[in-house]
C-alpha positions as CSV (number, residue, x, y, z in Angstrom):
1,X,0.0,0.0,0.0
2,X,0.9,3.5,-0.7
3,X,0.7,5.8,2.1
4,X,0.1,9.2,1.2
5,X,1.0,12.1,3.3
6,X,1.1,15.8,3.0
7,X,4.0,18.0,3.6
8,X,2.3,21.5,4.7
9,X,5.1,23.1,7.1
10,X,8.4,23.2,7.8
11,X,7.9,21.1,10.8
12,X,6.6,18.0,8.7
13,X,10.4,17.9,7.4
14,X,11.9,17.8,10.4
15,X,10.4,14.5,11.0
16,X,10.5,13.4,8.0
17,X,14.7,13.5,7.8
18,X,14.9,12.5,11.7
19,X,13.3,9.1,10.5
20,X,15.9,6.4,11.9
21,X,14.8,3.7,14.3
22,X,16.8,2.2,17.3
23,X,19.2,-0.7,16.1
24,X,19.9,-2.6,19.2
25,X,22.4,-4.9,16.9
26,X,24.2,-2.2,17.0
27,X,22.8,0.4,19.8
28,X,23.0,3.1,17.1
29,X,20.2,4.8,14.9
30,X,19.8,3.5,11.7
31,X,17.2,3.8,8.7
32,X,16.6,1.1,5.8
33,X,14.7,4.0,4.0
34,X,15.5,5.2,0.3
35,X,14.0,8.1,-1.0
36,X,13.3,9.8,-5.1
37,X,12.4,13.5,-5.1
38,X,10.3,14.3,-8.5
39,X,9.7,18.1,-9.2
40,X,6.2,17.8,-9.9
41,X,3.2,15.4,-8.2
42,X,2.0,15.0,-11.6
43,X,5.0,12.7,-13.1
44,X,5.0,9.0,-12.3
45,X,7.8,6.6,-11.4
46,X,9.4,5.8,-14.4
47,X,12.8,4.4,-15.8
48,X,14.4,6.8,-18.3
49,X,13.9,3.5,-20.8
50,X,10.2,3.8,-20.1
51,X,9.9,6.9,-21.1
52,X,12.5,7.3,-24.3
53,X,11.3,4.1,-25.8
54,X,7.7,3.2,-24.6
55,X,6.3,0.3,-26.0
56,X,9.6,-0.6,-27.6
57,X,11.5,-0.7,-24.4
58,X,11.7,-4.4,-24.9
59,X,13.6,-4.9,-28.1
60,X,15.4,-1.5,-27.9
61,X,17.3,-2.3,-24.7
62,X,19.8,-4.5,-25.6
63,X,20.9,-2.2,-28.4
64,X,21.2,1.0,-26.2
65,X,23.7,-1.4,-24.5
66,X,25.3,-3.0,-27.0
67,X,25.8,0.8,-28.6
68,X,26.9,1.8,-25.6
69,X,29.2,-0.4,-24.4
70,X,31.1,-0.3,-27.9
71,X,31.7,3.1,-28.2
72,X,32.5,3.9,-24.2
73,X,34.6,0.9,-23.9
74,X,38.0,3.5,-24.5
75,X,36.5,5.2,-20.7
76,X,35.8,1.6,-19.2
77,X,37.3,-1.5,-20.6
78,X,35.3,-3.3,-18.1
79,X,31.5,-2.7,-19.5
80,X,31.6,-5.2,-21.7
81,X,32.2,-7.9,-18.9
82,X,28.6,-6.8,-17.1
83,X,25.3,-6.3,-18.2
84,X,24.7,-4.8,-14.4
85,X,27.5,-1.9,-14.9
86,X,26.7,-1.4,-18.4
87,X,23.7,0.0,-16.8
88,X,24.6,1.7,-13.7
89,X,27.7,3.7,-15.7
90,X,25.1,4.6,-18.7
91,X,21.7,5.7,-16.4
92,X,24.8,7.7,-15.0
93,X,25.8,9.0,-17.7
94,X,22.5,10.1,-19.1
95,X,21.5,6.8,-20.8
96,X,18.0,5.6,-21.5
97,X,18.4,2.2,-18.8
98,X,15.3,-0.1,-16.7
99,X,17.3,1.5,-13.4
100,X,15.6,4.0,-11.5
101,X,17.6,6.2,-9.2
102,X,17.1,6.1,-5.1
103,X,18.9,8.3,-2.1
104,X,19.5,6.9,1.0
105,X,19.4,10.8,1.7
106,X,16.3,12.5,2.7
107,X,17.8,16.1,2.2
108,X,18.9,15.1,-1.2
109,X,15.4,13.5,-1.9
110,X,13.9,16.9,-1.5
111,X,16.8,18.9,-3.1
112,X,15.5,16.9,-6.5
113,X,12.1,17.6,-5.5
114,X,12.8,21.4,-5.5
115,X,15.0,21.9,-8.1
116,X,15.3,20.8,-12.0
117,X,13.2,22.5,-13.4
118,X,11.6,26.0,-14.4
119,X,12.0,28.3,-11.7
120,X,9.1,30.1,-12.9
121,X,6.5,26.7,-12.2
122,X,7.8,26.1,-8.9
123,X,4.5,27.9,-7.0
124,X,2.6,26.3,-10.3
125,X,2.2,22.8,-8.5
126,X,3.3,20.2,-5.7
127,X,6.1,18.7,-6.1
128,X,6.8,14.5,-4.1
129,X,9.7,12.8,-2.2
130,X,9.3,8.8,-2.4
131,X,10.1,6.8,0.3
132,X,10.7,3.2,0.3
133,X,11.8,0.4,3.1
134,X,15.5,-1.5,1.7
135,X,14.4,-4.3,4.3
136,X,10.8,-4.4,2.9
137,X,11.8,-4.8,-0.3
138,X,14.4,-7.3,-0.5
139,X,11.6,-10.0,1.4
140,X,10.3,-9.8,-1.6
141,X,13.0,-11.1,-3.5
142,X,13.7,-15.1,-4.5
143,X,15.5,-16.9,-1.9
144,X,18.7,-17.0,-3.5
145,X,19.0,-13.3,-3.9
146,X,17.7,-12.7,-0.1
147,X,20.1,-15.7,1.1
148,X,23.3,-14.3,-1.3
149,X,22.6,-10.7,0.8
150,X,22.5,-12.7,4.1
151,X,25.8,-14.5,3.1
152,X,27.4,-11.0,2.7
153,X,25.9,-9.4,5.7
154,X,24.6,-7.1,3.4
155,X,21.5,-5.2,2.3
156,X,22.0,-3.4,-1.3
157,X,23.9,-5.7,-3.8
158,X,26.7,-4.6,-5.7
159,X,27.9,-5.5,-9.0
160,X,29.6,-8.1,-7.9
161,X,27.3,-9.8,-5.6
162,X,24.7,-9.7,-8.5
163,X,26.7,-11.2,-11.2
164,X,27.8,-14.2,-9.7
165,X,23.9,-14.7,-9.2
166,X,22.7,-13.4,-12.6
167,X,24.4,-12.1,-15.9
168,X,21.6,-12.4,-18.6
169,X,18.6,-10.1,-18.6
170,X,16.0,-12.4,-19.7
171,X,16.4,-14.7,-16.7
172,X,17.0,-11.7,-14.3
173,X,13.2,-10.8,-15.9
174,X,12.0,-14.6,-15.6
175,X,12.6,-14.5,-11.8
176,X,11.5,-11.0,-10.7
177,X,8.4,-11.2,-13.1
178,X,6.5,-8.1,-11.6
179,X,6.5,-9.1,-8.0
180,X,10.6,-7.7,-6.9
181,X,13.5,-6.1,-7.9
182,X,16.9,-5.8,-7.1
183,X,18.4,-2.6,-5.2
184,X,21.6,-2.0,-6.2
185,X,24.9,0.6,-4.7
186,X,26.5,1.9,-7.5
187,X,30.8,1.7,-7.6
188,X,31.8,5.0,-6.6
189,X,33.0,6.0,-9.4
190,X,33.4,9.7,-9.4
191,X,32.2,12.5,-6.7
192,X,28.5,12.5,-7.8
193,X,27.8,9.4,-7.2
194,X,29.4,9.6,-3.5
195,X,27.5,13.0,-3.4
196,X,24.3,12.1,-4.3
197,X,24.6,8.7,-1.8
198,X,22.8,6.8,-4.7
199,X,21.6,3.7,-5.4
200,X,19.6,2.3,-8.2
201,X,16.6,-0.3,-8.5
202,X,16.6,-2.6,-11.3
203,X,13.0,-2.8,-12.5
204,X,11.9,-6.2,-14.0
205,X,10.8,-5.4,-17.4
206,X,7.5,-6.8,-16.8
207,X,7.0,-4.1,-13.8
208,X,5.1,-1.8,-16.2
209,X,3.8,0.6,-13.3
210,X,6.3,0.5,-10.6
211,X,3.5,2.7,-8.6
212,X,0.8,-0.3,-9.1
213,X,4.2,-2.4,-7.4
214,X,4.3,-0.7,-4.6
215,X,1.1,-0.2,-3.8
216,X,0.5,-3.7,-4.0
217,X,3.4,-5.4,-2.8
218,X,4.4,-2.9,0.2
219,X,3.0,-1.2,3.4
220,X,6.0,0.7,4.0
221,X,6.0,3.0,0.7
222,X,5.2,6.7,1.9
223,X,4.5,9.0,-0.9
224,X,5.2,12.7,1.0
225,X,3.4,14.9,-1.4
226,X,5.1,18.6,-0.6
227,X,2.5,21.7,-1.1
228,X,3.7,24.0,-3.7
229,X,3.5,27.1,-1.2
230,X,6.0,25.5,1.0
231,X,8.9,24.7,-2.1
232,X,10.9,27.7,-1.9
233,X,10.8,28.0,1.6
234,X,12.4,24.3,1.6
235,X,14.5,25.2,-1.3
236,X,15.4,27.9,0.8
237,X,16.4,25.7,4.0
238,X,18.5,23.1,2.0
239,X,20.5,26.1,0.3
240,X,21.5,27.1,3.9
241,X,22.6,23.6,4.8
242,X,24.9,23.2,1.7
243,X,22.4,20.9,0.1
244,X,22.2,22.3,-3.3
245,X,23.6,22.1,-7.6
246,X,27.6,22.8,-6.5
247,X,27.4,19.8,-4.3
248,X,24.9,17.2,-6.0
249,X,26.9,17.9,-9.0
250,X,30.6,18.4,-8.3
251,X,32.7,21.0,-10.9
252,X,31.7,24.0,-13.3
253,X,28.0,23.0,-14.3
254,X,26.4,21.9,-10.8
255,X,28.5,25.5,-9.3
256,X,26.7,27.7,-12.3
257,X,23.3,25.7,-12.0
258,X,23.7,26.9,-8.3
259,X,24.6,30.2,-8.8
260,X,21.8,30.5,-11.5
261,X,18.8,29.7,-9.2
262,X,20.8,31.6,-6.2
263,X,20.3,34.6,-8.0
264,X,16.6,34.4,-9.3
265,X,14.5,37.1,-9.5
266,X,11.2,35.5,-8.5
């Protein structure tokens, strides 16, 4: 189930990113929460492969890959030796891919969820912060994915993990049908990724609304919708704490893209 709540004052954030529970494993606070900021309540969770190829996901997939892997081989000799980072280095790099992109950051959740867009639309409409459960998710998951994560003392795969369990799409499909997926932690690969504290989900292609999913499959999934009168004043807040373009996106581009919406004239 989908639990829907609504983000009204500043005071529904501060509970929202104070969200850990007691770990007495450990005796420290931790959360198995992920989160996706989306600018605007209208758009639905989609992969970037959703969306570029729509019904033709299926048979253009593998040759976005294949393309892809040929011509960046030069920057990573090793894509052509996983499907898995094929993916993850190409949905970084802008490619259409089936992964969808997570946070285990709250702030950074809602820096995506207030930023990215027009500045002129952002009193024009709400705007959401996903929230799903790491633990919830992987019960889910055929035994011999939940028991390879229990053999590492894990609870995100890596690349590694996942391809000694799986290197061909089709049967990755065949046993996730529409009922799990795989979370995933990237390699860290260059500052963004470590900025960002990503992680990917690696959505079955049979999952054709990832929203239907969740509602189904979970009772943990929180869908904070954030009311477009309160954006800029959170937009405002995560400015202050450093949460912002220069440091989501390390160099020249994510510094202008700062300075840009720094100095809007609203």
């Amino acid at each position: 189930m989908i639990n829907e709540k609504y983000i009204k004052s500043i005071d529904d954030i501060a509970e929202l990113i104070t969200n850990q529970k007691y770990d007495e494993r450990v005796q420290r606070n931790r959360s198995s929460l992920l989160y996706r900021g989306i600018p605007n309540v209208e758009y639905k969770l989609q992969t970037s492969l959703q969306r570029n190829c729509k019904c033709k996901e299926i048979e253009l997939e593998k040759s976005i890959l294949r393309n892809f892997s040929k011509y960046a081989e030069i920057e990573d000799p090793q894509l052509k030796k996983s499907i898995w980072r094929q993916m993850i280095i190409g949905q970084h790099h802008g490619l259409p891919t089936r992964l969808l992109d997570w946070t285990y950051s709250p702030l950074i959740g809602l820096h995506f969820a207030t930023s990215g867009e027009d500045l002129d639309n952002m009193k024009k409409h709400d705007s959401v912060l996903w929230e799903i459960d790491i633990e919830e998710i992987n019960k889910l998951l055929p035994k011999e994915y939940q028991d390879n994560l229990n053999e590492n003392g894990a609870y995100l795969f890596t690349i590694d993990m996942l391809a000694k369990l799986e290197t061909d799409i089709k049967k990755y499909d065949n046993k996730m049908k529409a009922d799990s997926m795989v979370l995933i932690e990237p390699p860290s690969i260059d500052q963004r990724i470590i900025n960002q504290y990503s992680y990917f989900s690696i959505i079955p292609i049979d999952m054709k609304d990832i929203e239907e999913f969740l509602d189904i499959k979970t009772k943990n999934t929180v869908k904070y919708i954030i009311d477009k009168d309160l954006r800029w004043r959170i937009r405002d807040m995560l400015d202050q704490m450093n949460i912002n373009e220069r440091i989501v996106y390390p160099g020249l581009d994510g510094l202008s893209s700062w300075l840009k919406r720094h100095y809007y004239v609203k």
